[in-house]
Steps between C-alpha positions, in 0.01 A plus 500: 500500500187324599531551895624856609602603843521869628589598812390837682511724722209705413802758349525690146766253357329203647191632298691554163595149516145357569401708167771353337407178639083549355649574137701186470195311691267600253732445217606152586103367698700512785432549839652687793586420911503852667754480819533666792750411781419644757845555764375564856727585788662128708294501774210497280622256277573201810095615618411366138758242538302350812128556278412821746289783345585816650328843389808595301502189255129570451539860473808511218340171376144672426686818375688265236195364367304802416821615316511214276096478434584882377819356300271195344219726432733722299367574109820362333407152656165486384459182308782296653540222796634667782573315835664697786722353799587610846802356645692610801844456400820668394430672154760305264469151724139512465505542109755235422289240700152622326613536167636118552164397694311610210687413169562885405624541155636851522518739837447876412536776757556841567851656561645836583804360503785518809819761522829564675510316819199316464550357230847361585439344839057485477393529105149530426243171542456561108868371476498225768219339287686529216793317666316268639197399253553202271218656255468802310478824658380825314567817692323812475624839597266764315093499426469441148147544303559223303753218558617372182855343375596612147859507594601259741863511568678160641896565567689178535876348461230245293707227677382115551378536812236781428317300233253362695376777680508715132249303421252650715625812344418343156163447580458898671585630166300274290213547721542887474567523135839678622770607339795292690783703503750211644834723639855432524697734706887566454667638789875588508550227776288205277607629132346320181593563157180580306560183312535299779208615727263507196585113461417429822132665454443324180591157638293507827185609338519282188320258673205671664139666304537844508217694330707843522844608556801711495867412577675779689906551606471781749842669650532641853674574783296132696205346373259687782568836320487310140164363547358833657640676212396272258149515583464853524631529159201281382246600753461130591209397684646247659824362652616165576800271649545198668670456813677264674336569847814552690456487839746605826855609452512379137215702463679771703825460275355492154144640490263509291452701169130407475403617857738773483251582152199447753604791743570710189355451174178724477350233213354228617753210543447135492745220669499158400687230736805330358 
């Protein structure tokens, strides 16, 4: 987690995450590309389009910067390589193509999360990233002092398919000294003997380094409501899943339990891309 991107918007949550984002820079020598995408009405957007400067480019443009000299001048980032980009662009558009532009290891970004309505038919730019984004992405949805992972949950069917990307996970925990508290829920729907879902665990991480962990069979009514009840029972610091990065009506049909975790865990929750 060499090369972090945050985006903001000069908000709260957008600020817990670039404090999140300073911890694991200094932790890992890393360094950090501060975003901003800045969304102006059509009309303006075809004047920049055609390379005209009118007054209200320059004006939000100017009012942008001195937010983000404030945001890089910040005490938490003392100490740390900091560079800061303007781009006029839709939020989640502009992210994907940065974070590919500039070899990003891991996107981390603020969240209050979406609800109701919004969430079914809009859903938050937190959780269009986290469809979309073939890296990492650690979201944050409270300010915490200090960010550290004792216990990192991961819940998983631990099939084929998500060894690759549990390898980044691997790597998280080792790098964190966590406690890897690798989760297996049951729901009535999906139902495991102990037996047989413990098997499963033990064969798919027999072949990977794992400095610390815990096997868990959790039972619940789905695995959403296993995994947030499962963490609050061990005060976990943080949560992850992969995802498959459904998109349109099979994303419609069977959505997502990781960005359905986005828009509700309160922990910080990290998604991995299958």
């Amino acid at each position: 987690m060499k090369k972090i991107l945050v985006p903001t918007d000069f908000s709260d949550h957008a600020e817990y995450a670039l404090k999140a984002a300073a911890q694991i820079a200094k932790k890992n020598n890393g360094e950090i590309l501060l975003v901003h995408m800045l969304e102006l009405p059509h009309q303006t957007n075809d004047a920049i389009n055609h390379g005209s400067e009118i007054p209200e480019i320059i004006f939000f443009k100017n009012a942008v910067l001195k937010r983000m000299e404030e945001l890089i001048n910040s005490d938490y980032l003392e100490g740390i390589k900091v560079s800061q980009l303007i781009q006029f662009e839709v939020a989640f558009e502009g992210i994907m193509k940065i974070s590919k532009a500039n070899d990003i290891d891991i996107i981390i970004m603020g969240s209050h999360g979406a609800s109701g309505m919004k969430e079914m038919f809009v859903g938050s730019n937190a959780e269009k990233v986290v469809r979309n984004s073939e890296i990492p992405v650690l979201i944050i949805k409270e300010d915490r002092f200090s960010f550290k992972i004792e216990h990192f949950v991961f819940a998983s069917d631990f099939s084929e398919e998500i060894r690759k990307p549990f390898q980044k996970v691997v790597e998280i925990a080792n790098n964190f000294g966590s406690t890897l508290h690798l989760l297996y829920i049951n729901t009535p729907n999906n139902f495991k003997s102990t037996h047989g879902a413990q098997a499963i665990m033990d064969n798919f991480i027999s072949e990977f380094k794992i400095q610390n962990y815990q096997t868990h069979i959790y039972n619940d009514a789905n695995i959403e409501n296993g995994v947030l009840h499962f963490s609050n029972q061990i005060s976990a610091d943080l949560i992850g899943m992969c995802t498959h990065g459904r998109k349109g009506l099979a994303h419609f049909l069977n959505g997502s339990v990781s960005e359905s975790l986005v828009n509700h865990a309160h922990r910080p929750v990290i998604t991995f891309k299958i």
